[in-house]
C-alpha positions as CSV (number, residue, x, y, z in Angstrom):
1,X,3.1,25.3,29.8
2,X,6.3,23.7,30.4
3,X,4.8,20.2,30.1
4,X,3.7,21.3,26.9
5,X,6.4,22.2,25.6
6,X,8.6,19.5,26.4
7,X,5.9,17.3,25.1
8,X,6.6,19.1,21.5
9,X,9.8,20.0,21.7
10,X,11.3,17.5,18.8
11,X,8.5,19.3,17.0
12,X,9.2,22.6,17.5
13,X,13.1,22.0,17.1
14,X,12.6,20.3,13.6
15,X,11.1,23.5,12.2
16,X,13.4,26.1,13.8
17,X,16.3,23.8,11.8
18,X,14.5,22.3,8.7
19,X,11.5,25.0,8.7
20,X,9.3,21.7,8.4
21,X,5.9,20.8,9.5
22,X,3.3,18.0,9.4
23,X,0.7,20.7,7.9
24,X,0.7,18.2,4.4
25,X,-0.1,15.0,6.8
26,X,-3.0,16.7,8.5
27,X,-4.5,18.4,5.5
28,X,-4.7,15.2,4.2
29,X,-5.8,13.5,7.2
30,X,-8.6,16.5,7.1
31,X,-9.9,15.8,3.8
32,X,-10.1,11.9,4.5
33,X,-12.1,12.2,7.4
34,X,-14.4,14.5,5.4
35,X,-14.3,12.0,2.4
36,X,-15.2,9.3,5.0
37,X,-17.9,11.3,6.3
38,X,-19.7,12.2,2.9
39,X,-19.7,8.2,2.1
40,X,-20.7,7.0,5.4
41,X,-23.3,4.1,5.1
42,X,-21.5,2.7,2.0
43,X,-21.3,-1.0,2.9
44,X,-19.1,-1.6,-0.1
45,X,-15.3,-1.5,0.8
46,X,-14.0,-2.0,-2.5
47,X,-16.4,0.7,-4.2
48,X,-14.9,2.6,-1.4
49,X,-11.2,2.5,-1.9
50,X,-11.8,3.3,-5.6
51,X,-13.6,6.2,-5.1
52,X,-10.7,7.5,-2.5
53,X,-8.3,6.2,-5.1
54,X,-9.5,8.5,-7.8
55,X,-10.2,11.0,-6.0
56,X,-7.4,11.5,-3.9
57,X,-4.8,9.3,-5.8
């Protein structure tokens, strides 16, 4: 337990003073991965990035 918290502590100290977290960041990493997963197969890159664009953009 103590190694994990030392391992998070510049974590756990930015939200006690800024009430902050990275919950935005890993929303959005969440609903990337499951973008990626829904296209996977597409060889296209370009069509790709648009359709992230627009949908996410």
């Amino acid at each position: 337990m103590r190694r994990t918290f030392e391992q998070y502590y510049a974590m756990i100290v930015n939200y006690v003073e800024y009430r902050e977290t990275n919950a935005y960041a890993e929303s959005f990493n969440s609903m990337i991965k499951n973008f990626r997963g829904n296209f996977r197969g597409v060889r296209d890159i370009r069509f790709f990035l648009f359709r992230l664009n627009n949908i996410f953009g």
